[in-house]
mmCIF file of the N, C-alpha and C atoms, coordinates in Angstrom:
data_MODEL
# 
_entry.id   MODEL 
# 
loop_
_atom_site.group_PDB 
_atom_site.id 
_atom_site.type_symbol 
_atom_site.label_atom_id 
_atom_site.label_alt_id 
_atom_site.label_comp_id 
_atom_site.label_asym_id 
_atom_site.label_entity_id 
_atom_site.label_seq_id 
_atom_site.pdbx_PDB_ins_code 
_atom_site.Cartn_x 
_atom_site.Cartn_y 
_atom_site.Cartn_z 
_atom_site.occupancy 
_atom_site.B_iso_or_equiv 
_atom_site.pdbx_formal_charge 
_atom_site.auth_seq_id 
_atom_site.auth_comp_id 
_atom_site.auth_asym_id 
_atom_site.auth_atom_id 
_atom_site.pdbx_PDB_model_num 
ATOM 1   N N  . UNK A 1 1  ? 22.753 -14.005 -21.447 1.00 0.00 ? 1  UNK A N  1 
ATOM 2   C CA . UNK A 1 1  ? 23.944 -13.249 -21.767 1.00 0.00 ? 1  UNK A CA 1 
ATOM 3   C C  . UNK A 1 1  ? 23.870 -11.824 -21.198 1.00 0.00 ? 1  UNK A C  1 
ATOM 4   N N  . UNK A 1 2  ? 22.763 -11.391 -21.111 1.00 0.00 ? 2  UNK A N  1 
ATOM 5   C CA . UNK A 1 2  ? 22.303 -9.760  -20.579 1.00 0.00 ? 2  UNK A CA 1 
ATOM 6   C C  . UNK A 1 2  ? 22.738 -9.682  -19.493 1.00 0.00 ? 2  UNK A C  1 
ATOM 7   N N  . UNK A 1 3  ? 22.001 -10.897 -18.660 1.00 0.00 ? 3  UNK A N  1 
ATOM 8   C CA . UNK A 1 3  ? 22.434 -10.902 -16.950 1.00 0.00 ? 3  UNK A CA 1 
ATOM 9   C C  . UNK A 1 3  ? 23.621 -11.275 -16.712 1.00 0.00 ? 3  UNK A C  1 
ATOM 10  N N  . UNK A 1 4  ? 24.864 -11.895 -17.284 1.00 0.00 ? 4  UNK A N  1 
ATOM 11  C CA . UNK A 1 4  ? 25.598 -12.580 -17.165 1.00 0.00 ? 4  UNK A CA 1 
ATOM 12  C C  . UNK A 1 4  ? 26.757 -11.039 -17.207 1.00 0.00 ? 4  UNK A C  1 
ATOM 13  N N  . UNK A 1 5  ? 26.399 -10.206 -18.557 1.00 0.00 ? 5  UNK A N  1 
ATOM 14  C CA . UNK A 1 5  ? 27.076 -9.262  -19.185 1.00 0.00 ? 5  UNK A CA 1 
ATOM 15  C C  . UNK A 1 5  ? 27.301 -8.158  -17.352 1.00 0.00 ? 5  UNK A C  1 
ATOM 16  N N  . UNK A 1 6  ? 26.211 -8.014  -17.281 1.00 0.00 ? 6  UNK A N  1 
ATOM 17  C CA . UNK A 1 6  ? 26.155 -6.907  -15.735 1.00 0.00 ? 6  UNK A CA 1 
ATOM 18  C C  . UNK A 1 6  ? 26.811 -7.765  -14.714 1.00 0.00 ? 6  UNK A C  1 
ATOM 19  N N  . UNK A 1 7  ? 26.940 -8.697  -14.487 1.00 0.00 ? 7  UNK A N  1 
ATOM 20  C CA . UNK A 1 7  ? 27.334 -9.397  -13.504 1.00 0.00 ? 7  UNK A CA 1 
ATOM 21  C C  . UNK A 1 7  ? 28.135 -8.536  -12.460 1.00 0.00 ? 7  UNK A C  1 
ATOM 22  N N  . UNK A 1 8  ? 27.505 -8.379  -11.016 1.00 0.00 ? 8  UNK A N  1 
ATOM 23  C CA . UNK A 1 8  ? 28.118 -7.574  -9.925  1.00 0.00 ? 8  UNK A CA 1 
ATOM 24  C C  . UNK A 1 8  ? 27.201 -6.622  -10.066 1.00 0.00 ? 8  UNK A C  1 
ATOM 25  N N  . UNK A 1 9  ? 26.194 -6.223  -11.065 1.00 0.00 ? 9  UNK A N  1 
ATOM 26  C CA . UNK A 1 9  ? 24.974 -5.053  -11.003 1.00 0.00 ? 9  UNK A CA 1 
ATOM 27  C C  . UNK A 1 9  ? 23.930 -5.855  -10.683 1.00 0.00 ? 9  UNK A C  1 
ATOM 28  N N  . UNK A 1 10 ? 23.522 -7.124  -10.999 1.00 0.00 ? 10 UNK A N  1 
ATOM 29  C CA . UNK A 1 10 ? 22.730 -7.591  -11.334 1.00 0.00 ? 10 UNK A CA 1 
ATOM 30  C C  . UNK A 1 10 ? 21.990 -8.189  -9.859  1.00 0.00 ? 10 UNK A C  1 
ATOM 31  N N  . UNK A 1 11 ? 21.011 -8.272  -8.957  1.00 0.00 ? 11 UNK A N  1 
ATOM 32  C CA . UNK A 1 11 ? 21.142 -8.247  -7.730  1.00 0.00 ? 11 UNK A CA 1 
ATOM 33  C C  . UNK A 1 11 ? 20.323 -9.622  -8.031  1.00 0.00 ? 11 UNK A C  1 
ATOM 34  N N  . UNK A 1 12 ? 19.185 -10.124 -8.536  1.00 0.00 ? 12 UNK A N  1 
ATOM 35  C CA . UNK A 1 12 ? 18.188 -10.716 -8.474  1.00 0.00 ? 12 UNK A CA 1 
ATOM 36  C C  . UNK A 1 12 ? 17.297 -11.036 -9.741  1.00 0.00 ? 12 UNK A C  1 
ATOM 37  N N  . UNK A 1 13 ? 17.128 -12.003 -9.911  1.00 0.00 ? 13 UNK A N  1 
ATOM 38  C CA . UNK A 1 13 ? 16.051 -11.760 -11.537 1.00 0.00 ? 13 UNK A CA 1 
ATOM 39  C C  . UNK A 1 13 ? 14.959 -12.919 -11.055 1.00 0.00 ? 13 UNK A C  1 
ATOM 40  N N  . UNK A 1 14 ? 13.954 -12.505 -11.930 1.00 0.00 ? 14 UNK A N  1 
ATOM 41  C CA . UNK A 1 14 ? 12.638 -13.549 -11.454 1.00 0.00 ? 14 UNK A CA 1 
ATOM 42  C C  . UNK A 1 14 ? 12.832 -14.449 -12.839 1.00 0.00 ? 14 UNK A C  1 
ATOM 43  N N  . UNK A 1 15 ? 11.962 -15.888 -12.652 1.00 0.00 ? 15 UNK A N  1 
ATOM 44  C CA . UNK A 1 15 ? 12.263 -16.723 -14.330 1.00 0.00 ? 15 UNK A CA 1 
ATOM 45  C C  . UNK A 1 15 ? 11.028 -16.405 -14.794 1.00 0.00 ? 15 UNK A C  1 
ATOM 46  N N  . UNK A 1 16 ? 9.567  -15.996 -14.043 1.00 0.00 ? 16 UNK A N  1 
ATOM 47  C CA . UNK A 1 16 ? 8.538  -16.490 -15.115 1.00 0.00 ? 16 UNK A CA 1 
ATOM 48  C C  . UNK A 1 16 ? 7.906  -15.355 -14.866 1.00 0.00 ? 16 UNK A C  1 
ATOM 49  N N  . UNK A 1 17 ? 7.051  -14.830 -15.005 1.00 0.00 ? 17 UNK A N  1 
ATOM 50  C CA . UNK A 1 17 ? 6.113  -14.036 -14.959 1.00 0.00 ? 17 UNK A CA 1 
ATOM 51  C C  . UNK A 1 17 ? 4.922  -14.045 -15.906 1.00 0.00 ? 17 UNK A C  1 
ATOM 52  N N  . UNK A 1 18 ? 4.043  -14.637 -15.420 1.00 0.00 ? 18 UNK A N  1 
ATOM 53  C CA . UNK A 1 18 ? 2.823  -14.591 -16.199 1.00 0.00 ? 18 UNK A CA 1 
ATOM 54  C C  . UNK A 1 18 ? 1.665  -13.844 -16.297 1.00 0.00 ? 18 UNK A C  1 
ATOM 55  N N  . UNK A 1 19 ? 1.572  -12.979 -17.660 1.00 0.00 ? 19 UNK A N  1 
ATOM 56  C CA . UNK A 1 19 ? 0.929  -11.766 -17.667 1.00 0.00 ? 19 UNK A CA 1 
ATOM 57  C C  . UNK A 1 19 ? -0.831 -12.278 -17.731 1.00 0.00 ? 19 UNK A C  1 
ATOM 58  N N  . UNK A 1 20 ? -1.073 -13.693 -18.467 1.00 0.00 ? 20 UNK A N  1 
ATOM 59  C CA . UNK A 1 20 ? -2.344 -13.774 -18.599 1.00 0.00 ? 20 UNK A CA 1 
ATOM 60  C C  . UNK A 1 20 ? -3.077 -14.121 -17.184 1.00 0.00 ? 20 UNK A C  1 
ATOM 61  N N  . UNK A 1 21 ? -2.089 -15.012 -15.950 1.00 0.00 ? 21 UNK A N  1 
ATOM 62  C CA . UNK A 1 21 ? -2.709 -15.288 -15.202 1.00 0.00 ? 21 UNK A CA 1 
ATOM 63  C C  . UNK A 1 21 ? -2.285 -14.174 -13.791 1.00 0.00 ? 21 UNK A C  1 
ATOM 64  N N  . UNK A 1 22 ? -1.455 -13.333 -13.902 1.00 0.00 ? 22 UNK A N  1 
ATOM 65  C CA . UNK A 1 22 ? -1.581 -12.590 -13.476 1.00 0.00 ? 22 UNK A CA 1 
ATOM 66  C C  . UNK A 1 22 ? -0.176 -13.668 -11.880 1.00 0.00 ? 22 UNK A C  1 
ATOM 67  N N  . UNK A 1 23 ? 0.811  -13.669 -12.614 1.00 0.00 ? 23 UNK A N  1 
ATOM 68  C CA . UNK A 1 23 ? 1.795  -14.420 -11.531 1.00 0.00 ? 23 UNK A CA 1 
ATOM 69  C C  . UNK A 1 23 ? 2.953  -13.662 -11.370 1.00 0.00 ? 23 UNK A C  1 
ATOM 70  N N  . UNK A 1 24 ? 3.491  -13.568 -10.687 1.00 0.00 ? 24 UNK A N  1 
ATOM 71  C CA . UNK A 1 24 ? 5.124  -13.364 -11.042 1.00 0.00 ? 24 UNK A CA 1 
ATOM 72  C C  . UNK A 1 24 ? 5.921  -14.698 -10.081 1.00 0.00 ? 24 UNK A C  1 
ATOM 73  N N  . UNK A 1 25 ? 6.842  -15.549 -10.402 1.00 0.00 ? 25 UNK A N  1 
ATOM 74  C CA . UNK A 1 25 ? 7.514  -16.814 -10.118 1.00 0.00 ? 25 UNK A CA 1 
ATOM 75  C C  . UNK A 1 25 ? 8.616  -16.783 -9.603  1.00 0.00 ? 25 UNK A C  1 
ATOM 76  N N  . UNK A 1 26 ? 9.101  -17.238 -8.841  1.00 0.00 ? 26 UNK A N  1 
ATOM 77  C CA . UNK A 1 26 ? 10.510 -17.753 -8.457  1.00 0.00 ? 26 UNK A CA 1 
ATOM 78  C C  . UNK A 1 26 ? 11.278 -18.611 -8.716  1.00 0.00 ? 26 UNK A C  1 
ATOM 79  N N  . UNK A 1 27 ? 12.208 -18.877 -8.933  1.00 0.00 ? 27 UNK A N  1 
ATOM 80  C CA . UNK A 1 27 ? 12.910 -20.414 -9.071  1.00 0.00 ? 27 UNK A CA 1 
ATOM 81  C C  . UNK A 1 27 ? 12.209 -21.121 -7.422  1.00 0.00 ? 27 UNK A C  1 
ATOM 82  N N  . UNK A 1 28 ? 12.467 -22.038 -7.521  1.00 0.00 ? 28 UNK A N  1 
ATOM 83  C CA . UNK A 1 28 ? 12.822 -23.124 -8.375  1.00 0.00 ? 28 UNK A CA 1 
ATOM 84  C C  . UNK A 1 28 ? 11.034 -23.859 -8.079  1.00 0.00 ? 28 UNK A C  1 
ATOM 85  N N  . UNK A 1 29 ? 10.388 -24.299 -9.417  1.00 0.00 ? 29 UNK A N  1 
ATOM 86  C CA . UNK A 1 29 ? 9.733  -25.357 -9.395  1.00 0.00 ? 29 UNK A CA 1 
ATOM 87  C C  . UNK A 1 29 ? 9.230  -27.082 -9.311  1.00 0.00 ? 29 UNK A C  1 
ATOM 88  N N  . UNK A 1 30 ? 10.878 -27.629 -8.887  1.00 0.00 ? 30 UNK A N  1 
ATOM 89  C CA . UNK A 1 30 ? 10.472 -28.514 -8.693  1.00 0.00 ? 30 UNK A CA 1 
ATOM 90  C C  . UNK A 1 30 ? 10.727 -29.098 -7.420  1.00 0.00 ? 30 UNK A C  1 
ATOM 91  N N  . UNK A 1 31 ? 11.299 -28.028 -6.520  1.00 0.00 ? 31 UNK A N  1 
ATOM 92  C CA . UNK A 1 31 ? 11.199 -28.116 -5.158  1.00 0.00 ? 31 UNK A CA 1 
ATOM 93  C C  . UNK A 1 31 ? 10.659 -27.500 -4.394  1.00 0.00 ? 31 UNK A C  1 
ATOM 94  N N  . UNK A 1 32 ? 9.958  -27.113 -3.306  1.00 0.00 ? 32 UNK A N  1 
ATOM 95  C CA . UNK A 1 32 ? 9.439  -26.421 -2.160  1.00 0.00 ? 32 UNK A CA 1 
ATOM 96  C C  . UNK A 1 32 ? 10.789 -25.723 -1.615  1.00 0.00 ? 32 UNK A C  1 
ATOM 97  N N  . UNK A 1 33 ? 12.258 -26.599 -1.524  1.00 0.00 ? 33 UNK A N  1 
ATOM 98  C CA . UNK A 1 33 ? 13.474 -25.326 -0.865  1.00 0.00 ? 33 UNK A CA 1 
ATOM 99  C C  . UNK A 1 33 ? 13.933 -24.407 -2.160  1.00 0.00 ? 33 UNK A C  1 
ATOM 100 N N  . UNK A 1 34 ? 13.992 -23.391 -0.878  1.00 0.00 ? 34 UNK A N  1 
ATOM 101 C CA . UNK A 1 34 ? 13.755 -22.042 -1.477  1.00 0.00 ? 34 UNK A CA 1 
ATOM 102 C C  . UNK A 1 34 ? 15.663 -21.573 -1.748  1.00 0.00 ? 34 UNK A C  1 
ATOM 103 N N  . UNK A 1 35 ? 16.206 -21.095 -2.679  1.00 0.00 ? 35 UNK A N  1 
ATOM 104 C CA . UNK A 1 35 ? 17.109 -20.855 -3.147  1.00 0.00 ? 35 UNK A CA 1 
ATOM 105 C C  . UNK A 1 35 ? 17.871 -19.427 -2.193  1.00 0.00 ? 35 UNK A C  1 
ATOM 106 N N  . UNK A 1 36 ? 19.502 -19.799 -1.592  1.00 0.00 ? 36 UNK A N  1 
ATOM 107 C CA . UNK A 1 36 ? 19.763 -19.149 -0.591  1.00 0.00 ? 36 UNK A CA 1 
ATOM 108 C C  . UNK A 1 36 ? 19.252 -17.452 -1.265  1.00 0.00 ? 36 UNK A C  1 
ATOM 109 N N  . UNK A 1 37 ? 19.380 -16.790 -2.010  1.00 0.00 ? 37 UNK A N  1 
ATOM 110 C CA . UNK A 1 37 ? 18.762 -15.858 -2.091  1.00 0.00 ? 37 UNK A CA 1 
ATOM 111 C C  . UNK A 1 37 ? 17.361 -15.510 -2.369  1.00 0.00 ? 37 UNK A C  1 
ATOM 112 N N  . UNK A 1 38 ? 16.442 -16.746 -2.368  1.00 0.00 ? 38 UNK A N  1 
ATOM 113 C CA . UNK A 1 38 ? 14.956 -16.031 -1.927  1.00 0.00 ? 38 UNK A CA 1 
ATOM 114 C C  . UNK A 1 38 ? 14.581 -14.763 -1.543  1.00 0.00 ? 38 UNK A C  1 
ATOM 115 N N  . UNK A 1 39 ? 15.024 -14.541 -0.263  1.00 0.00 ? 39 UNK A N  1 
ATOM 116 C CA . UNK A 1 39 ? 14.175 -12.979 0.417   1.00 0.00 ? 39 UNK A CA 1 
ATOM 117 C C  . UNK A 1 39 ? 14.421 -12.057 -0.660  1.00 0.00 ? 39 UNK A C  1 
ATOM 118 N N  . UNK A 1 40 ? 15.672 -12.206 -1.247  1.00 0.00 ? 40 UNK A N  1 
ATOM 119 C CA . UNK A 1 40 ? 16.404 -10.704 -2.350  1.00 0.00 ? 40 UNK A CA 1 
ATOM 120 C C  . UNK A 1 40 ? 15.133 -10.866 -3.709  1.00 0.00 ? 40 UNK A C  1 
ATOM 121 N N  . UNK A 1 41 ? 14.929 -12.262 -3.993  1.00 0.00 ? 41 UNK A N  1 
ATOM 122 C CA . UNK A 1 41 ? 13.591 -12.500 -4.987  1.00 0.00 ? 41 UNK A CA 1 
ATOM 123 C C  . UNK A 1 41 ? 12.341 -12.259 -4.243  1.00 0.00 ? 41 UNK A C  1 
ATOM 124 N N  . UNK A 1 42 ? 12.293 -12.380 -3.056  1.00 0.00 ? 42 UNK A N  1 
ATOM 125 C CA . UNK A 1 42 ? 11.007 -12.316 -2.577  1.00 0.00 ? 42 UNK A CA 1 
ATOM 126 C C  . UNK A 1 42 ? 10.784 -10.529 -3.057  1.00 0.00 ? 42 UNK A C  1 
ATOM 127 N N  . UNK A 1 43 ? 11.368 -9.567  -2.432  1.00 0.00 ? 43 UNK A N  1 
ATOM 128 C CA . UNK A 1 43 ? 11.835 -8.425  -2.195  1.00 0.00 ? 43 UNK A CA 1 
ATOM 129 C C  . UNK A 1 43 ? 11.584 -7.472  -3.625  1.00 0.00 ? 43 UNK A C  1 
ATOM 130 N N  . UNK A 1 44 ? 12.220 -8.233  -4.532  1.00 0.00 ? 44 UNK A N  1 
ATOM 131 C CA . UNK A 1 44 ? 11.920 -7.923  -5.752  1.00 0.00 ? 44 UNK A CA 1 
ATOM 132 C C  . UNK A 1 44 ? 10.778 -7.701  -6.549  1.00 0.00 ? 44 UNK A C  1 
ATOM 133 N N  . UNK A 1 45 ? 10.123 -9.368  -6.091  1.00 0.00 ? 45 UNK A N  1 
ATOM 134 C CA . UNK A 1 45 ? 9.190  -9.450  -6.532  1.00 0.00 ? 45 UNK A CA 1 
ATOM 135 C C  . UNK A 1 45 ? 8.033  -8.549  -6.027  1.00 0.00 ? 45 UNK A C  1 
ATOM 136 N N  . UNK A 1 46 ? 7.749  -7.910  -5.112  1.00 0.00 ? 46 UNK A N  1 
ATOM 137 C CA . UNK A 1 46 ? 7.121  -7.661  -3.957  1.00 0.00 ? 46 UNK A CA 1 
ATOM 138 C C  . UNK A 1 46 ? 6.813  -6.149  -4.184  1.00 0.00 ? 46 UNK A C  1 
ATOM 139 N N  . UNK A 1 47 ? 8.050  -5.355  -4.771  1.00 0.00 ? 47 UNK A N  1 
ATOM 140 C CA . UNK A 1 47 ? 8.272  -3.861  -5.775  1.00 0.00 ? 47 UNK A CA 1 
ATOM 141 C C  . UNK A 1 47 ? 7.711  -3.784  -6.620  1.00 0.00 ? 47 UNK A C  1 
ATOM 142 N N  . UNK A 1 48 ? 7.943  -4.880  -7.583  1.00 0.00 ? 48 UNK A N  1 
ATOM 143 C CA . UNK A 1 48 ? 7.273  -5.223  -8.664  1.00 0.00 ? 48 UNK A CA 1 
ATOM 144 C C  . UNK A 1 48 ? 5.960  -5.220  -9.142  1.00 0.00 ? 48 UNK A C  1 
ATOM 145 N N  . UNK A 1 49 ? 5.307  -6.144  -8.441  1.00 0.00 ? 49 UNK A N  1 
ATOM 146 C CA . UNK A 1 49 ? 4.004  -6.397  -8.251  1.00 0.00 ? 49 UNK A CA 1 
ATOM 147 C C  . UNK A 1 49 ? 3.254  -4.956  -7.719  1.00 0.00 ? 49 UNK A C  1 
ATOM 148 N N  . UNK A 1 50 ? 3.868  -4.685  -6.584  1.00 0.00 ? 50 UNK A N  1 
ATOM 149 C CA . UNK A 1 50 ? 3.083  -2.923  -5.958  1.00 0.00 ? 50 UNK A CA 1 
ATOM 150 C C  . UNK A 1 50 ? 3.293  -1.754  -7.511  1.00 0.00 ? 50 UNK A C  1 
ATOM 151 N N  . UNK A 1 51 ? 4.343  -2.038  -7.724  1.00 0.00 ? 51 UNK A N  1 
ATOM 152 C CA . UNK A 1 51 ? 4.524  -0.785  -8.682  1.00 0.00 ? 51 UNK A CA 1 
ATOM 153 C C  . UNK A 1 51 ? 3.484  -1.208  -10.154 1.00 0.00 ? 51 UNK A C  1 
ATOM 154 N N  . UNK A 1 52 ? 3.315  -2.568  -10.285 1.00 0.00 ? 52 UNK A N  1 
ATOM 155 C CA . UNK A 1 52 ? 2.334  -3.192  -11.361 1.00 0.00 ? 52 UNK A CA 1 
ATOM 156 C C  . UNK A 1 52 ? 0.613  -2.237  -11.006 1.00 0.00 ? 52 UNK A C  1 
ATOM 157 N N  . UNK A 1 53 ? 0.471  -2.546  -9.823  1.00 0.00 ? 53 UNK A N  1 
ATOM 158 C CA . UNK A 1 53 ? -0.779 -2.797  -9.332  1.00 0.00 ? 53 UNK A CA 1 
ATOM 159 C C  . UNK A 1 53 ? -1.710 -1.269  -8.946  1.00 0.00 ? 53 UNK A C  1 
ATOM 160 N N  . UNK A 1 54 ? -0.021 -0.517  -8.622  1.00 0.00 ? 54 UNK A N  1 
ATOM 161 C CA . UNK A 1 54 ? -0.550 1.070   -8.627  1.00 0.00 ? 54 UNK A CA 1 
ATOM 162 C C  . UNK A 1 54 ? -0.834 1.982   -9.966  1.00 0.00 ? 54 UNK A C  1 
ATOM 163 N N  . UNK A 1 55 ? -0.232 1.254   -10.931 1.00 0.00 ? 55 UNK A N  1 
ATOM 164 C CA . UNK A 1 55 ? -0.046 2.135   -12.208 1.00 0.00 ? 55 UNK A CA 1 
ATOM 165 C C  . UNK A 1 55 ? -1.336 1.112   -12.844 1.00 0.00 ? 55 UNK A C  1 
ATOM 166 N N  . UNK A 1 56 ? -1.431 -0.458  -12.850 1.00 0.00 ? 56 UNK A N  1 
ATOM 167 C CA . UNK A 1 56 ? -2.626 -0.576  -13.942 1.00 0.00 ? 56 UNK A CA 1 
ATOM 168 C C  . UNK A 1 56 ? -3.542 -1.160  -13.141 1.00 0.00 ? 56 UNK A C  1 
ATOM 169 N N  . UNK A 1 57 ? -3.612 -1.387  -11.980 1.00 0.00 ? 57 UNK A N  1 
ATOM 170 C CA . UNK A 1 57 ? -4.707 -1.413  -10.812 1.00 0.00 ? 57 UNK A CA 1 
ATOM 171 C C  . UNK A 1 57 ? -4.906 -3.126  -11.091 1.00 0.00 ? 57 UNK A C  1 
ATOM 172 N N  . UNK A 1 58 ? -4.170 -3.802  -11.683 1.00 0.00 ? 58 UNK A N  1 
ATOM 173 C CA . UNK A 1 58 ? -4.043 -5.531  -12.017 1.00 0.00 ? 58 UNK A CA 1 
ATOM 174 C C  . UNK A 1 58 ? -3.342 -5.776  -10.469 1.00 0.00 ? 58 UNK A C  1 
ATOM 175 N N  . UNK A 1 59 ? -3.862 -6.651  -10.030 1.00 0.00 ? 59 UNK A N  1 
ATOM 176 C CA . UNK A 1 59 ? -2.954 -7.305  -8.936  1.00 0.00 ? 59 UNK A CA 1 
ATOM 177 C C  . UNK A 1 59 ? -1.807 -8.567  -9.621  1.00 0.00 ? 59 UNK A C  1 
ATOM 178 N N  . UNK A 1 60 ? -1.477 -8.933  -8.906  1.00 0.00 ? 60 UNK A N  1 
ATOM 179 C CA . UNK A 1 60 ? -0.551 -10.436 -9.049  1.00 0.00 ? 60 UNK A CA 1 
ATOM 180 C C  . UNK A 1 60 ? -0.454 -11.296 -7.660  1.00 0.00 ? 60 UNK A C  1 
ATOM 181 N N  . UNK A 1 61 ? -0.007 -12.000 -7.861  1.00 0.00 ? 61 UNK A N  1 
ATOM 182 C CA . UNK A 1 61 ? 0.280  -13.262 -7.199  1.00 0.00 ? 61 UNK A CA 1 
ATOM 183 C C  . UNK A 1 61 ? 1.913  -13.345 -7.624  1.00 0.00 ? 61 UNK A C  1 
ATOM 184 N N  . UNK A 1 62 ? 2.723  -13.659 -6.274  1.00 0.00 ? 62 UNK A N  1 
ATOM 185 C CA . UNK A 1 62 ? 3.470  -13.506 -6.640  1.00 0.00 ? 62 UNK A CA 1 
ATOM 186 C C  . UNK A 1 62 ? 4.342  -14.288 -5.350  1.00 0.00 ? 62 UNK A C  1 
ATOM 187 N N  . UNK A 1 63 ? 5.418  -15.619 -5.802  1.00 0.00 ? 63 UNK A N  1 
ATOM 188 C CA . UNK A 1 63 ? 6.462  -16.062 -4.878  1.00 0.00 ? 63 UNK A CA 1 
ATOM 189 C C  . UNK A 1 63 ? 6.746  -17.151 -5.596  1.00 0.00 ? 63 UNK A C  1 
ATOM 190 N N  . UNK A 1 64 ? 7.372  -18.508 -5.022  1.00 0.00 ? 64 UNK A N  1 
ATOM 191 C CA . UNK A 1 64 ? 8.079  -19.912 -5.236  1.00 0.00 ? 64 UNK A CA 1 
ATOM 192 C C  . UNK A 1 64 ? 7.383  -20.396 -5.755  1.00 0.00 ? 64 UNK A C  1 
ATOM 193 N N  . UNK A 1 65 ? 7.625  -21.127 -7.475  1.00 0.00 ? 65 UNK A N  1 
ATOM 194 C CA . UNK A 1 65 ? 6.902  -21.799 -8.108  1.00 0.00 ? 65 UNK A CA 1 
ATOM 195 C C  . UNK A 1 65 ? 6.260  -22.635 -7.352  1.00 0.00 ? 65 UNK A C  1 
ATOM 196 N N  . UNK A 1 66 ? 6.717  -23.766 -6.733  1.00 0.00 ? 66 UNK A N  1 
ATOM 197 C CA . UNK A 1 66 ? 6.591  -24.656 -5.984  1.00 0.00 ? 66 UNK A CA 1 
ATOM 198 C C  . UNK A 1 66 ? 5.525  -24.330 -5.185  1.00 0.00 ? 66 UNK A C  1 
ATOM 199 N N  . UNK A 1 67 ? 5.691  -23.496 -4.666  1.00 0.00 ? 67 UNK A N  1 
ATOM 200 C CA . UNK A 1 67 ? 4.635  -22.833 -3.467  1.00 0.00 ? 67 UNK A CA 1 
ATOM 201 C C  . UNK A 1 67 ? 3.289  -22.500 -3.973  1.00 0.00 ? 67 UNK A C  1 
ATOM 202 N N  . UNK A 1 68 ? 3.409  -21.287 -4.915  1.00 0.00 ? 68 UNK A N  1 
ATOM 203 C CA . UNK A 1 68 ? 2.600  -20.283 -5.255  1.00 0.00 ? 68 UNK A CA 1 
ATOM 204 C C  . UNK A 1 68 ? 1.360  -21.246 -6.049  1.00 0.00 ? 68 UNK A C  1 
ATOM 205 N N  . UNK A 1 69 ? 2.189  -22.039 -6.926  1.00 0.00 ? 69 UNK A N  1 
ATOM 206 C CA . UNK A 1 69 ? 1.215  -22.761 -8.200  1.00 0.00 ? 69 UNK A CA 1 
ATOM 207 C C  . UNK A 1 69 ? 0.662  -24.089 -7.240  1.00 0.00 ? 69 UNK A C  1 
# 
């Protein structure tokens, strides 16, 4: 409802992010094709993770369920 509410702000959202194993995810997991806005998730994710990694020095792993896991 949050993302739905911004709709036209809202550029990109990731589904999973896993803090114990240290992931951040993409849709979709039960395919290898990558969803026409990938790069905008790739992109995201990619900020994310750097801005994670500079402030608590944790890395991640981070892209397409499918792929990554």
């Amino acid at each position: 409802d949050l993302i739905a509410a911004d709709r036209g702000r809202v550029k990109t959202t990731i589904s999973h992010m896993h803090s114990y194993s240290q992931m951040f995810l993409s849709p979709y997991g039960y395919t290898t094709d990558l969803p026409a806005e990938y790069p905008e998730m790739f992109r995201a994710m990619e900020i994310a993770v750097n801005a994670l990694t500079s402030t608590y020095g944790t890395p991640y792993t981070y892209g397409n369920t499918a792929v990554t896991i």
